[in-house]
N, C-alpha and C positions, 0 to 999 in steps of 0.2 A: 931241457924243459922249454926252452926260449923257442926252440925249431917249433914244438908244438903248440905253442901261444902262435906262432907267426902263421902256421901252415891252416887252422883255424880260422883267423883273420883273413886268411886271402879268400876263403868260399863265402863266411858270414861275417858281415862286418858289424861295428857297434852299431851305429844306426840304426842297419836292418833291424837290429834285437829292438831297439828302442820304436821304429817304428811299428812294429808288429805287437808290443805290449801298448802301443798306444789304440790302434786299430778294434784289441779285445775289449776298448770298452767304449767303442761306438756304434750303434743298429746298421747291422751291414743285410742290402739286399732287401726284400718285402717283409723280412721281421721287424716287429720296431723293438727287441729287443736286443740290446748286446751281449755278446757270448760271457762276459764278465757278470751282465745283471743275470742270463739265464744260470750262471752257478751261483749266486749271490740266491735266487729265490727256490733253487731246489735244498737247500741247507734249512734242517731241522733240527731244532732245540728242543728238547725233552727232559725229561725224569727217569734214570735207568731205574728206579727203586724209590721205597718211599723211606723215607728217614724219619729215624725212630725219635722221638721227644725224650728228653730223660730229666 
């Protein structure tokens, strides 16, 4: 298990991760939104059914 924690770490390191989730929630390029807020406002709340009163 350890070969494969290490062998892992040598192509992506913790950083990278850290700074690439950091990245997802900044306006990258002529969008001014970040790829975090564009899933943040495609997400819909709704009513699958109505519920019954009893």
């Amino acid at each position: 298990m350890q070969e494969i924690i290490q062998s892992f770490f040598k192509e992506r390191s913790l950083v990278n991760h850290q700074i690439a989730s950091y990245d997802d929630c900044i306006p990258a390029g002529d969008n001014m939104l970040s790829r975090m807020e564009k899933i943040i406002r495609n997400i819909r709340v709704g009513i699958d059914g109505e519920v019954e009163k009893g």
